[in-house]
VEXDREN-2710 file (C-alpha; in Angstrom, 1 decimal):
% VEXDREN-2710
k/r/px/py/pz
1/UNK/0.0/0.0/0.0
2/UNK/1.2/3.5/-0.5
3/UNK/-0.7/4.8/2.0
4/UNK/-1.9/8.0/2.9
5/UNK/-1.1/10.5/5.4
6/UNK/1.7/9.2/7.9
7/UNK/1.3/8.7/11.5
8/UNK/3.5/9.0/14.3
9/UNK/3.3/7.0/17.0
10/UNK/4.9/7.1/20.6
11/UNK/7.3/5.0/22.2
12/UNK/5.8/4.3/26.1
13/UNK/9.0/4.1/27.7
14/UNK/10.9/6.9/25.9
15/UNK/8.3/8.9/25.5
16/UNK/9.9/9.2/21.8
17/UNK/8.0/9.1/18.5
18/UNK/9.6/6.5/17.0
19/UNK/7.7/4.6/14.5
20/UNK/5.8/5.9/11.4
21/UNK/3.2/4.1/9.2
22/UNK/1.1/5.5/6.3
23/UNK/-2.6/5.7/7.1
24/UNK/-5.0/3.7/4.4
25/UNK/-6.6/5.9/1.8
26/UNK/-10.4/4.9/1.0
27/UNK/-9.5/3.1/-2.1
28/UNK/-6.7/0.9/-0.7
29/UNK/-9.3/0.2/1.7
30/UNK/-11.7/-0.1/-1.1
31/UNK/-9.0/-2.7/-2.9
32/UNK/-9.0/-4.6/0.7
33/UNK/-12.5/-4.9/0.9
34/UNK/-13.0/-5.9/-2.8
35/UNK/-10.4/-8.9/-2.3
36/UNK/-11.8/-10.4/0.6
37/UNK/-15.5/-10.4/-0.3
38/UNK/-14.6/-12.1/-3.4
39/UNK/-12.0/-14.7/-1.6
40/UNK/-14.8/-15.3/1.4
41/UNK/-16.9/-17.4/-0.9
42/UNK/-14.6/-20.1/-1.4
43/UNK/-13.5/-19.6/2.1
44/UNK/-17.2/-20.7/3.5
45/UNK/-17.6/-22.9/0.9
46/UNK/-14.3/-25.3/1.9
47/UNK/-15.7/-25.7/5.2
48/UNK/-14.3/-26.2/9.0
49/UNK/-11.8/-28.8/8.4
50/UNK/-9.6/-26.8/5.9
51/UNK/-10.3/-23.3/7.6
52/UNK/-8.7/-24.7/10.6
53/UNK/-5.9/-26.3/8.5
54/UNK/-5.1/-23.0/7.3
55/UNK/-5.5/-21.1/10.6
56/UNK/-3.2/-23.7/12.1
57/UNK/-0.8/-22.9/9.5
58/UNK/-1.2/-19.4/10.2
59/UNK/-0.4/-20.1/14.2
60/UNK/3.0/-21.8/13.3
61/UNK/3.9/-18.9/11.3
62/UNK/3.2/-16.6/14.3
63/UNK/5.4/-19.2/16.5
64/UNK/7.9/-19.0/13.8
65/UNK/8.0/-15.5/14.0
66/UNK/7.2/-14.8/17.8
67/UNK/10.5/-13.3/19.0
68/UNK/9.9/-10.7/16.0
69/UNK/6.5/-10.4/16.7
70/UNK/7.0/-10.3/20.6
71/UNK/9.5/-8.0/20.5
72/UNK/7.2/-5.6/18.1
73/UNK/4.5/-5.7/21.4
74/UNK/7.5/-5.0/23.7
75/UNK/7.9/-1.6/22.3
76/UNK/4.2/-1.1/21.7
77/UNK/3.5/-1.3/24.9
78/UNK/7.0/-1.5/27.3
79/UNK/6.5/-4.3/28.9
80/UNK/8.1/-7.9/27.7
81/UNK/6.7/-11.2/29.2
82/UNK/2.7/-9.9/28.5
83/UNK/4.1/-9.2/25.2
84/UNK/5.2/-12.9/24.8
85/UNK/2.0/-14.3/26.2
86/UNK/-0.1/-11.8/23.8
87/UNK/1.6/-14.3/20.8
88/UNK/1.0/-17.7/23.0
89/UNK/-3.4/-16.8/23.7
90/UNK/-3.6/-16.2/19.8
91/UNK/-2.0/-19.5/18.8
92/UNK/-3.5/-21.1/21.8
93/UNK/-7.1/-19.6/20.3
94/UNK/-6.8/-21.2/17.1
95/UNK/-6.1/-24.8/18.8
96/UNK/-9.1/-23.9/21.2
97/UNK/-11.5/-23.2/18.4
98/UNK/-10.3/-26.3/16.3
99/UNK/-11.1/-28.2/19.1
100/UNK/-14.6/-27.2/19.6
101/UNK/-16.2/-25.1/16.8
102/UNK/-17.6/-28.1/15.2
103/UNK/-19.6/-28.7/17.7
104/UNK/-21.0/-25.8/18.3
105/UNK/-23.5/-25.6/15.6
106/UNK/-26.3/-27.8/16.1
107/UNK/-27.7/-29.4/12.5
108/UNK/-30.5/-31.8/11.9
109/UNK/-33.7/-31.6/11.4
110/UNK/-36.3/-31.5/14.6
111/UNK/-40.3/-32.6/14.6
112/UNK/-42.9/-29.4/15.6
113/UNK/-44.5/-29.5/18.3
114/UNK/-47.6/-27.5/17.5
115/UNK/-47.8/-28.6/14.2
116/UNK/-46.5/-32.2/13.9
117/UNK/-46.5/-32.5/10.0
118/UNK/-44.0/-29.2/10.2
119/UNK/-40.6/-29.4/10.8
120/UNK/-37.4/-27.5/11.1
121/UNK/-33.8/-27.5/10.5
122/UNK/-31.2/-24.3/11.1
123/UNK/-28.5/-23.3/8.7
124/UNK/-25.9/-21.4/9.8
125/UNK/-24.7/-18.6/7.4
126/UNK/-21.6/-16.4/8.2
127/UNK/-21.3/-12.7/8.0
128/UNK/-18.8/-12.2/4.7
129/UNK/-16.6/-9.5/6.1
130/UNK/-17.1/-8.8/9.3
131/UNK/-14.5/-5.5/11.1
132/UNK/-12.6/-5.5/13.9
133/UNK/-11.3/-2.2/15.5
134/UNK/-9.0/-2.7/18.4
135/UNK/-7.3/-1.2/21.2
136/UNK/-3.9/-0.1/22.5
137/UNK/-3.5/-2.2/25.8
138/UNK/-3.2/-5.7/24.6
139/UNK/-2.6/-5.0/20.7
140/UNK/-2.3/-8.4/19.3
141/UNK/-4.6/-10.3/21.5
142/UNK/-8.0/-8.0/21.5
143/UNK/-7.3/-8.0/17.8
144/UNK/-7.5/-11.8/17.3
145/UNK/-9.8/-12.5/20.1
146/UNK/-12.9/-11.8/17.5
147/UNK/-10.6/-12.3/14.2
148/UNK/-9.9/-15.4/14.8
149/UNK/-13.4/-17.2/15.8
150/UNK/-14.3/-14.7/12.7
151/UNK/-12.0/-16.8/10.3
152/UNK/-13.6/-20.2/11.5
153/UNK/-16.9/-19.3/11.1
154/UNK/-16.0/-18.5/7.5
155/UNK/-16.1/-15.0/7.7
156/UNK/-13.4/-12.9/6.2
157/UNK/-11.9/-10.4/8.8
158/UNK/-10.6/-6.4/8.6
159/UNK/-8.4/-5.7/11.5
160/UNK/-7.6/-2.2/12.4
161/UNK/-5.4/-1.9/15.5
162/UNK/-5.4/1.4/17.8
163/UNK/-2.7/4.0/16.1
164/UNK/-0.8/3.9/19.4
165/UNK/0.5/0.4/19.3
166/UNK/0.8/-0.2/15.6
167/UNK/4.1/-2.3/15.2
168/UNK/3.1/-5.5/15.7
169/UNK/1.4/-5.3/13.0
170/UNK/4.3/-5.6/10.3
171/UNK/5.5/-8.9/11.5
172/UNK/1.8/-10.2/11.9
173/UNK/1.3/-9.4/8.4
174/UNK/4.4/-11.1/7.4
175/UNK/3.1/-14.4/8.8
176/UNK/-0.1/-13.5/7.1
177/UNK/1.6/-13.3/3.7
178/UNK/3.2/-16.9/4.2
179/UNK/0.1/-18.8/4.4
180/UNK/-1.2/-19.4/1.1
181/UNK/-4.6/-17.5/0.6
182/UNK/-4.7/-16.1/4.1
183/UNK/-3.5/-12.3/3.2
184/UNK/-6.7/-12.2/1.1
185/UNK/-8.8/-12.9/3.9
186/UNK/-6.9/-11.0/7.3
187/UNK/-6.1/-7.7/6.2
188/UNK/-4.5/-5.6/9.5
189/UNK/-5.0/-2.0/8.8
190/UNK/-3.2/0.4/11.3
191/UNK/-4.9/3.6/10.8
192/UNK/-6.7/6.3/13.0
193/UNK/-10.3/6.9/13.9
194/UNK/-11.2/7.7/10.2
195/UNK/-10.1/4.8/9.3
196/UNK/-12.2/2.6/11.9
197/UNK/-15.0/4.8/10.7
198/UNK/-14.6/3.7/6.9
199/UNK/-14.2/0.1/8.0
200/UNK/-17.4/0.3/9.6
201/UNK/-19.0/1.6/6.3
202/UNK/-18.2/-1.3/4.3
203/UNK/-18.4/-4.7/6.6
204/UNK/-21.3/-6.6/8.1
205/UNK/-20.8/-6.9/11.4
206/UNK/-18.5/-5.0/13.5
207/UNK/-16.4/-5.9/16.8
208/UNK/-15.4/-2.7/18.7
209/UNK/-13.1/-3.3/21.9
210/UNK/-12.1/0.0/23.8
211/UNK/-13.8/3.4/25.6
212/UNK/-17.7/4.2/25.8
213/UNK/-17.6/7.2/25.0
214/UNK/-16.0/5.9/21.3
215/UNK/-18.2/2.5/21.7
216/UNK/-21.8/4.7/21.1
217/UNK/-20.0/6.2/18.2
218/UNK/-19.8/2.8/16.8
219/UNK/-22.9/1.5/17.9
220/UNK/-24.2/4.7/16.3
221/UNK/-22.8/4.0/12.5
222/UNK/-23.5/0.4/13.2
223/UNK/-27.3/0.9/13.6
224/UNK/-27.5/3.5/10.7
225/UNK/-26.6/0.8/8.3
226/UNK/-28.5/-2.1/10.3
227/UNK/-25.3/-3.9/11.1
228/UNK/-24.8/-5.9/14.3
229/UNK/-22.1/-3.8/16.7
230/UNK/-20.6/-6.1/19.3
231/UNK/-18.9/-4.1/21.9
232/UNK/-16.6/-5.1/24.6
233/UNK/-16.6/-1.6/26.5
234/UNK/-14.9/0.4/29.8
235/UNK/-15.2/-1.3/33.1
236/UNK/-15.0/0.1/37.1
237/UNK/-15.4/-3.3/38.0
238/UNK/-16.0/-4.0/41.9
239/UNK/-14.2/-6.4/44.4
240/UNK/-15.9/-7.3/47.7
241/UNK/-14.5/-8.5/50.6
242/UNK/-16.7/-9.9/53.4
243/UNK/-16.1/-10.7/57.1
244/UNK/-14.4/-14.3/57.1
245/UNK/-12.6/-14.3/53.9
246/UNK/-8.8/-15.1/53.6
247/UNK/-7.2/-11.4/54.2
248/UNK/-4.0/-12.8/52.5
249/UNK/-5.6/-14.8/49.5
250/UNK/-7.6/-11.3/48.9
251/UNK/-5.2/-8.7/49.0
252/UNK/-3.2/-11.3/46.7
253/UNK/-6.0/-11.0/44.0
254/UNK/-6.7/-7.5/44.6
255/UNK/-3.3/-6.3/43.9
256/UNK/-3.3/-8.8/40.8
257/UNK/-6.8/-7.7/39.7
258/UNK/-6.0/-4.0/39.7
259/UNK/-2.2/-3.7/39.2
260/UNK/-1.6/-7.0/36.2
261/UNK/-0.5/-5.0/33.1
262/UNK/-0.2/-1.4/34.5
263/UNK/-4.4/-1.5/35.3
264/UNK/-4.7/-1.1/31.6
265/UNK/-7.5/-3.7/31.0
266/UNK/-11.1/-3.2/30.8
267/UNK/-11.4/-6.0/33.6
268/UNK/-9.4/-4.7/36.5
269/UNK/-10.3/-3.8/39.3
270/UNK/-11.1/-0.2/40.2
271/UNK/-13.2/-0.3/43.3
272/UNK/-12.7/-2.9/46.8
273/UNK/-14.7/-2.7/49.3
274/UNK/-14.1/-4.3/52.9
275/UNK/-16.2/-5.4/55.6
276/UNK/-15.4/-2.5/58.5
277/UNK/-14.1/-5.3/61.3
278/UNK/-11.6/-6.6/58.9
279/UNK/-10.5/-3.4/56.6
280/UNK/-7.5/-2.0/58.8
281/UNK/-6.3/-5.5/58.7
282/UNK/-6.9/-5.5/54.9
283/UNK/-5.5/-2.5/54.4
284/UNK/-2.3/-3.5/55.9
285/UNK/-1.8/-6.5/53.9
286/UNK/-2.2/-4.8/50.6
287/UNK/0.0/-2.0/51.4
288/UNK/2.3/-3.9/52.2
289/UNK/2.1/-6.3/49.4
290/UNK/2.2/-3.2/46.6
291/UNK/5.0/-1.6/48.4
292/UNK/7.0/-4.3/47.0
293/UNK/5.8/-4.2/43.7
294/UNK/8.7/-2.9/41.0
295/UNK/8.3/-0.8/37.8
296/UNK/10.5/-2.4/34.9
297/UNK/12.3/0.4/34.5
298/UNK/15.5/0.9/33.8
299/UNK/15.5/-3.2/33.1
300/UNK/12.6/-4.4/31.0
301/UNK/13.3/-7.7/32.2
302/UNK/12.7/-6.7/36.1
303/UNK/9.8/-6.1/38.2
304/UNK/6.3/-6.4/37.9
305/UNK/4.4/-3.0/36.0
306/UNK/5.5/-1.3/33.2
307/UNK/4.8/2.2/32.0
308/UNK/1.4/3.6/31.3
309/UNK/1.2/2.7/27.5
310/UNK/-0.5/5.9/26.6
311/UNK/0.0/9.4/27.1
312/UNK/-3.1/11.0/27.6
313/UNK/-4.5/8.1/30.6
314/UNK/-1.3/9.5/32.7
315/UNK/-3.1/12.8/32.8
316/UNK/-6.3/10.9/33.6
317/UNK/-5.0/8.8/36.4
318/UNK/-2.7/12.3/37.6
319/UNK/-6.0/13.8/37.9
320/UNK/-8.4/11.3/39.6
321/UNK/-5.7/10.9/42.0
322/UNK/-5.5/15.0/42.5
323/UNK/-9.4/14.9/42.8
324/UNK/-9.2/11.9/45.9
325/UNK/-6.5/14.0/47.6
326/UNK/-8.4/17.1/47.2
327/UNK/-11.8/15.5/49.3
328/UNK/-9.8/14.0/51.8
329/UNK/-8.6/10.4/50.4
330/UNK/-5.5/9.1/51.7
331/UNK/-2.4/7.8/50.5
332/UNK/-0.5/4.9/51.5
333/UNK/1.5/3.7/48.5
334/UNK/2.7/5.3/45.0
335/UNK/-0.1/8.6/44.3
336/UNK/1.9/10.2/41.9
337/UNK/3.0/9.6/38.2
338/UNK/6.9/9.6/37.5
339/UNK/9.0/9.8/34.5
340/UNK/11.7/7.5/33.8
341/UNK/13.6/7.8/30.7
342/UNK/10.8/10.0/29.2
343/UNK/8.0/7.4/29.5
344/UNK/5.7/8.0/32.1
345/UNK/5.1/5.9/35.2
346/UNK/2.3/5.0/38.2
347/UNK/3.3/2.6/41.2
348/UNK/0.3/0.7/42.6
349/UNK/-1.4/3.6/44.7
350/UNK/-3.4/2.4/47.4
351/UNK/-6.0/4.8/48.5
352/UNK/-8.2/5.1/51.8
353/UNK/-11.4/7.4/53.2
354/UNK/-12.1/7.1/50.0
355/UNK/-15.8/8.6/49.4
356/UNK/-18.5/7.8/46.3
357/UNK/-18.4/11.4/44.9
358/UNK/-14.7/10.8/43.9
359/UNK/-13.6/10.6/40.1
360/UNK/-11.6/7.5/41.2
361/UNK/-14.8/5.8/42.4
362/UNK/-17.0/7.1/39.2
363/UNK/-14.8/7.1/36.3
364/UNK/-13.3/4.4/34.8
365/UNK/-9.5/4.6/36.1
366/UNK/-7.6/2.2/33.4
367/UNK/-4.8/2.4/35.8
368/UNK/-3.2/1.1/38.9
369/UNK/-5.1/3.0/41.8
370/UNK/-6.6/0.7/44.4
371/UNK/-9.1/2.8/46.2
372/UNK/-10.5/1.2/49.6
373/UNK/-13.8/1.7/51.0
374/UNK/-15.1/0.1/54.3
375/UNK/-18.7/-1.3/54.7
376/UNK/-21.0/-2.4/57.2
377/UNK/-23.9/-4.7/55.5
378/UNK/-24.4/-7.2/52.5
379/UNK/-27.3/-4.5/51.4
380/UNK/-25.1/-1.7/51.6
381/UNK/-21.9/-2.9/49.6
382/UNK/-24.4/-4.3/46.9
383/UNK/-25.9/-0.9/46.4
384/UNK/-22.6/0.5/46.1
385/UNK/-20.9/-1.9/43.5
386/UNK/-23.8/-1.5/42.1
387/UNK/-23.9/2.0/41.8
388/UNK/-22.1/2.3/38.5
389/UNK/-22.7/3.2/34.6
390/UNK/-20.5/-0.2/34.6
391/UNK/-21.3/-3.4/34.9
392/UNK/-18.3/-5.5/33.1
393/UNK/-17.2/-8.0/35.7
394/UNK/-16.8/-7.9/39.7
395/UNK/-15.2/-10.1/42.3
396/UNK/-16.4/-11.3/45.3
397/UNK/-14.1/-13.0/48.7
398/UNK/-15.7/-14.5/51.6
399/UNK/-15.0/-17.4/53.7
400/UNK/-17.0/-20.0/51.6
401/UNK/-18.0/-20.1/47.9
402/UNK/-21.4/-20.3/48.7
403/UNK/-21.4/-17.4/50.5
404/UNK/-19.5/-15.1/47.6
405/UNK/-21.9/-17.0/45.1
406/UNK/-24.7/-15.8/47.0
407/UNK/-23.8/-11.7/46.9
408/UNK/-22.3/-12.6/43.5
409/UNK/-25.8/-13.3/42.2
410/UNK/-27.1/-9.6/43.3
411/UNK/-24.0/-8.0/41.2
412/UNK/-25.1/-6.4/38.1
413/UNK/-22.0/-7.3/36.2
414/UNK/-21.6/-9.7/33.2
415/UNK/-18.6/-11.5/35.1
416/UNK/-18.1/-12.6/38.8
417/UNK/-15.4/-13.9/40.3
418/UNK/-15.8/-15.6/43.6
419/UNK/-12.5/-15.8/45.7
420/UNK/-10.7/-14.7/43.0
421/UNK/-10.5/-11.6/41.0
422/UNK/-10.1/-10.7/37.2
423/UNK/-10.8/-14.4/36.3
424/UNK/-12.5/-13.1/33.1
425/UNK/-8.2/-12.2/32.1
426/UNK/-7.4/-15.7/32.2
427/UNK/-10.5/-18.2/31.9
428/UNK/-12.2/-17.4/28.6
429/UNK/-14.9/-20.9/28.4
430/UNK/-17.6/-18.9/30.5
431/UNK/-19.9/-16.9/28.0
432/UNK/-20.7/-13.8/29.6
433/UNK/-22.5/-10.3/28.3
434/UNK/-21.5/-6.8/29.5
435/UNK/-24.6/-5.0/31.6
436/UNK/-25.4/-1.3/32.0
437/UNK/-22.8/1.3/29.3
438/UNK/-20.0/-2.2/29.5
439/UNK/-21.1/-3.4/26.4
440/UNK/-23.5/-4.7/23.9
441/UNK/-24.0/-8.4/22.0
442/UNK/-23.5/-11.5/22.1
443/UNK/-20.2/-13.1/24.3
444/UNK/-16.8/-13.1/23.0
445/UNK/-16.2/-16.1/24.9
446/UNK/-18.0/-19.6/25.2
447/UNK/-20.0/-20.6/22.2
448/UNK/-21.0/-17.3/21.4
449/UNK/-17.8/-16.4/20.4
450/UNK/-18.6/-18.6/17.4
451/UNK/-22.5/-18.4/17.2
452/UNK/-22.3/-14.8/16.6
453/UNK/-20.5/-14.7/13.6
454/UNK/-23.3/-16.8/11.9
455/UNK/-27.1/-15.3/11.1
456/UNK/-28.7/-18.5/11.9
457/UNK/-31.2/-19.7/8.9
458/UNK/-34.1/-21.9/9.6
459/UNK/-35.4/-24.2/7.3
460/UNK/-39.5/-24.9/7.7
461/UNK/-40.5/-28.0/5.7
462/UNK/-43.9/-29.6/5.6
463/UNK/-44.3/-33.4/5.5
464/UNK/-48.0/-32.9/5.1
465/UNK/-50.1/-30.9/2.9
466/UNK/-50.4/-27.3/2.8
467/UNK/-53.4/-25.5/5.0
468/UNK/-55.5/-24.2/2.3
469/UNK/-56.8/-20.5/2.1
470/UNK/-60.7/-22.0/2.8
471/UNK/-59.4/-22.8/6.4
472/UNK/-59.7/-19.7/7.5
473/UNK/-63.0/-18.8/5.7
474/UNK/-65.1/-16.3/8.0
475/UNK/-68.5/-18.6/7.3
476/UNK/-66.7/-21.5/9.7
END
């Protein structure tokens, strides 16, 4: 491609511009569009065994290339063994859905029950290009995670990664290229908004993965050309702690939960919540715990978070942070970003007196800030986690299962972890939809995150003969 205008993007741990990539114009994208439509016919038509041969062939070529590949993510997003992993959960996805998509689509033909000469058989007909528009925290991964069920299905798939982690892309599309067929079929676009928006004009379906406030935009030129808009949206996901639970197993998955990959995922968590006999001793654990937690920096290969991948959320987490302070929240580890070696930085800041009219307990945070509020009742802590725009995933601890099952049945969240937290990061078999402004459609995981790549066709046939018009003749 030629390309467009050029775009700069920003190295996280530098804080350099160091990479450049020409945008799409509309008629490369045009040409894009044009090939795969025309190669998606053929691509339904072989069926699941040879889609998966070719996908597998794809994931070798990934595994051929990871260090490449890996090392593309390292500067994408400054940090290395998440990078690494990113390459591991795609090729891992492909075996996953080889193992299971066939099954997944029920055929055959079933008797009626109110009409016993009728019946009825589905057909399952994938959309023929569907769009994917990604985002910068896990650039590979939240890419592939609807691509790659996409391909299976028999769908042919338009990536277009987030402008601020674009280099990955070049070596993806190198293993792309070496699979016979495949480059007509997975086209990664790096480009900015525009570019997401012109996507969105010419596919089928579309997969949106990032902010709200962007997600209604989508939703918005989705529904305007009666396309389906699956949207995995922002989270201020909720972790409960109640009297009885292991104080050591939940600061553990607290600190994990909110601090794993800098807080930049749409699953961490933002808000805790302790029982009030148990919260100084809570407290105590996980400040201790995140006082030992170590930025990467200057070694990439040491310690635990890396830098805040972009820019602009520094100011965001810099502000909530001056907005807690402000209203009387308290500090206990981190509170303030630092710059190392130009990129910019946030230790796991543990706040306390903590009060619901703070930005850090409205606002999605995308960062690591671990604001503590004590409670006194079930009801009450309900209402609160409650209490949110949000409803992605929540956590609950408490000294049995069946008692965090119980309060995690009143949570209004698509995701519930019970004596755990984040599990949505790392188990992905659970179907589960986003509630309240966290999302829209069908699951990305479980069978959905096949099903919905299909508009399911039913077949009516009629082993007896037809009703004539007379049987509904006003004289009987």
């Amino acid at each position: 491609m030629s390309g467009g205008s050029v775009f700069h993007a920003r190295n996280p741990r530098t804080g350099e511009q160091d990479y450049s990539f020409a945008v799409p114009t509309p008629v490369e994208i045009d040409e894009v569009v044009a090939r795969a439509r025309a190669a998606q016919v053929a691509w339904t038509a072989a069926g699941f065994a040879a889609r998966i041969e070719t996908l597998r062939a794809f994931g070798r070529e990934l595994v051929a290339r990871k260090a490449q590949i890996a090392a593309a993510l390292e500067i994408d997003t400054g940090r290395r063994r998440i990078a690494a992993m990113e390459v591991d959960s795609v090729v891992g996805s492909i075996e996953g859905w080889a193992a299971i998509a066939p099954t997944l689509l029920p055929e055959g033909w079933t008797a009626g029950r109110g009409m016993p000469d009728v019946r009825h058989a589905p057909q399952w007909a994938p959309y023929a290009l569907v769009g994917v528009v990604s985002p910068w925290n896990f650039p590979l991964l939240l890419g592939m995670i609807d691509a790659i069920p996409a391909l299976v299905a028999g769908c042919a798939v338009i990536v277009k990664p987030s402008e601020v982690t674009p280099r990955f892309a070049a070596p993806v599309i190198e293993a792309i290229n070496a699979v016979p067929g495949l480059a007509d079929l997975l086209a990664i676009l790096p480009g900015d908004g525009p570019v997401g928006q012109q996507i969105i004009d010419r596919v089928d379906c579309v997969c949106f993965t990032g902010s709200v406030p962007t997600g209604r935009k989508v939703a918005v030129q989705a529904a305007s050309r009666l396309i389906p808009a699956f949207l995995e949206l922002g989270g201020k996901d909720p972790l409960i702690i109640l009297e009885g639970a292991d104080l050591d197993a939940a600061s553990d998955a607290a600190l994990r939960g909110s601090v794993l990959s800098t807080g930049q995922a749409c699953q961490s968590i933002e808000r805790i919540y302790v029982a009030r006999p148990i919260h100084d001793a809570f407290v105590a654990k996980l400040v201790e715990k995140a006082k030992a937690v170590r930025l990467n920096w200057p070694d990439i290969s040491q310690g635990e978070i890396g830098p805040i991948i972009f820019d602009r959320q520094a100011d965001i987490l810099a502000g909530q942070i001056a907005d807690a302070l402000a209203k009387g929240a308290r500090v206990h580890t981190g509170g303030r970003i630092e710059t190392h070696g130009g990129g910019r930085w946030l230790l796991p800041t543990v706040l306390t007196d903590v009060t619901g009219d703070m930005a850090v307990i409205c606002d999605e945070t995308f960062g690591p800030i671990l604001p503590v509020i004590a409670f006194d009742t079930v009801d009450e802590v309900v209402g609160l986690a409650n209490d949110s725009e949000y409803g992605l995933s929540a956590a609950v601890f408490a000294q049995t299962p069946e008692a965090a099952e119980a309060v995690g049945r009143r949570l209004e969240a698509g995701a519930v972890s019970l004596n755990d937290a984040a599990l949505t990061a790392l188990f992905f078999e659970a179907a589960k939809q986003s509630f309240k402004a966290s999302g829209l459609g069908p699951s990305r995981m479980g069978a959905d995150g096949l099903q919905r790549f299909f508009r399911r066709k039913a077949l009516i046939a009629n082993t007896g003969r037809p009703i004539p018009i007379s049987a509904f003749r006003e004289e009987g």
